[in-house]
N, C-alpha and C positions, 0 to 999 in steps of 0.2 A: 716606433716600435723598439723595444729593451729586450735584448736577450743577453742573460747570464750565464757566459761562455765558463767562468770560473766555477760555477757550483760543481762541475763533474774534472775528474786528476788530468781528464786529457784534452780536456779543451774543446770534446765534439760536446754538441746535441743534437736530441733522435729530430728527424726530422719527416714527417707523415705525408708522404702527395696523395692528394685526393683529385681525380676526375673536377674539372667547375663545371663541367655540363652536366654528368652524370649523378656525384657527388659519389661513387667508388672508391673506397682504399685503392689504389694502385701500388706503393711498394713504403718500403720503408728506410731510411738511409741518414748520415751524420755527416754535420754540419759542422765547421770552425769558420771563424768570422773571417776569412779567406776566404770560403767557396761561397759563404753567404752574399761577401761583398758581387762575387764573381758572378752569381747568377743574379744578383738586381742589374750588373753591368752589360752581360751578354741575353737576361731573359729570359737563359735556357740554365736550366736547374744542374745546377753544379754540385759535388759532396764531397768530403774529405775520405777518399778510400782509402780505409783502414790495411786490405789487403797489398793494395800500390803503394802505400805509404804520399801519397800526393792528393793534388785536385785533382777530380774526375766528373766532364762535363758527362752527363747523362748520352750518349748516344750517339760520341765524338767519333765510337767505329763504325756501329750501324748505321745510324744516322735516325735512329728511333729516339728524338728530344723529347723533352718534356719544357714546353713552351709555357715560360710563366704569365701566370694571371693574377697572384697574391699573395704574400704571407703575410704571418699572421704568429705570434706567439702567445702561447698559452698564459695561464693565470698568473705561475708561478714564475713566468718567464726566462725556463729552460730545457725548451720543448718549440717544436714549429709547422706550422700547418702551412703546405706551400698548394695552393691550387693549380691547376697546370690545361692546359690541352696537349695530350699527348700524340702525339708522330709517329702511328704505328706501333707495334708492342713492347710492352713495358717489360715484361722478366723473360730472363736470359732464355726461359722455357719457349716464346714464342705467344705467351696471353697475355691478355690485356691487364692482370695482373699478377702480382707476386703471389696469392689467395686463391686457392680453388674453390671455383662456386660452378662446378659441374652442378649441383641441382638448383645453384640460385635461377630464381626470375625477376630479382630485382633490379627496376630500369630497364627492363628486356625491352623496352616502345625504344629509347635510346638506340640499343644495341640493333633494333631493327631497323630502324632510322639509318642506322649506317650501312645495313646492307642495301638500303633502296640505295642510299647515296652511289655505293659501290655500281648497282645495275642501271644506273642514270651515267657514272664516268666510264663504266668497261663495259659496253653493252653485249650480251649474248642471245643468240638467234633463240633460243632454247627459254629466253627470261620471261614469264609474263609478264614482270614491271618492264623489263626494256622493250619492250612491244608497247607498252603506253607512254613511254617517253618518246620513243618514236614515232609516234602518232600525233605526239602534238596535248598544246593546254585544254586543245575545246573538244577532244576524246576523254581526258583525266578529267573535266570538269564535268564534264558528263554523266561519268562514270560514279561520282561522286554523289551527284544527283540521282544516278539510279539506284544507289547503291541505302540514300536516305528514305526512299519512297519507300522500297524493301523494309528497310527496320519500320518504319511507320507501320506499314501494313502490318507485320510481324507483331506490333505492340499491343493491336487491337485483339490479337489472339492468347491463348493461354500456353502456347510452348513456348516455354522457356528457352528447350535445346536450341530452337529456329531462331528466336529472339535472340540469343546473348552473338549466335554465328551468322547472324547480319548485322549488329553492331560490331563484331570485329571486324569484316567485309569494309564497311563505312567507316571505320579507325583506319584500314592499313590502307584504304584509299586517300584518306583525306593529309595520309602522309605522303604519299606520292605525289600529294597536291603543293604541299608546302615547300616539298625540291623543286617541282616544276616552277614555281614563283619562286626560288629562291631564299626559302625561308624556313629556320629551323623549328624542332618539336620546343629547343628549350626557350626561346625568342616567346612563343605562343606561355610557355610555362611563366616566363618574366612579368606577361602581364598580366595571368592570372594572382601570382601571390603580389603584384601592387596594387590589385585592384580588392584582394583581403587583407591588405594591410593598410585600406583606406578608412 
């Protein structure tokens, strides 16, 4: 990978982290071949802080890193797309991005995915998901089954309303299934698109 630190007077370029699970903007920040080396060396996305005047590893106070997965420079090669799994939240505000998307619902199966995670690691008396983690695989798989017979039935019918809200029943189950085995929404997503890119 070429990146052409010289084209800009001060020796940054922008540098874009994207979500690699979600594929989300998460924030936007400037790179010198310093911080660039410094996050291939430590993993965790490093920038050159304009405002510090130095490096600044992404989360060195909070401890909210952005754990690197790849970069990647643009056409023109002075620009860089760095993919990350992020450690908690990303802008100083407290969200998951620097970007308000109060009305997005994009990747919302993601963003849901992680609150089952959340009611699988912190469990509460109050959770319905944590009442089926607690219960065990062969309740969740269960449930997953009852939850398919419903949409089947549902399909043979002409509501709609009924039909689209037992497919999301049998979606947000079948995610609870995939933490309980240990396995994520985007793992399932990986081999759907190699299986259309076949």
């Amino acid at each position: 990978m070429n990146v052409d630190f010289s084209k800009y007077t001060d020796g940054l370029v922008p540098a874009i982290v994207q979500d690699n699970t979600t594929g989300k903007v998460l924030m936007l920040g400037f790179m010198n071949e310093a911080a660039l080396a410094k996050t291939q060396e430590l993993n965790k996305v490093t920038f050159f802080s304009r405002s510090k005047n130095r490096l600044w590893t992404k989360g060195e106070e909070s401890g909210n890193f952005l754990l690197l997965k790849s970069i990647s420079s643009d056409c023109d090669e002075d620009s860089l797309l760095i993919k990350v799994d992020p450690v908690g939240p990303v802008c100083h505000t407290g969200t998951d991005t620097c970007w308000s998307e109060k009305n997005s619902t994009t990747n919302f199966l993601f963003e849901l995915e992680k609150i089952i995670i959340d009611r699988k690691n912190n469990p509460s008396e109050k959770s319905y998901t944590s009442s089926l983690f607690e219960k065990g695989i062969n309740k969740i798989a269960q449930k997953v089954g009852e939850e398919a017979v419903e949409l089947v039935i549902e399909a043979k019918d002409n509501d709609a309303d009924l039909f689209k809200n037992e497919a999301a029943d049998l979606l947000f189950h079948y995610l609870i299934l995939l933490q309980a085995k240990g396995h994520s929404l985007s793992e399932i997503q990986d081999i759907l698109i190699n299986r259309h890119q076949k």
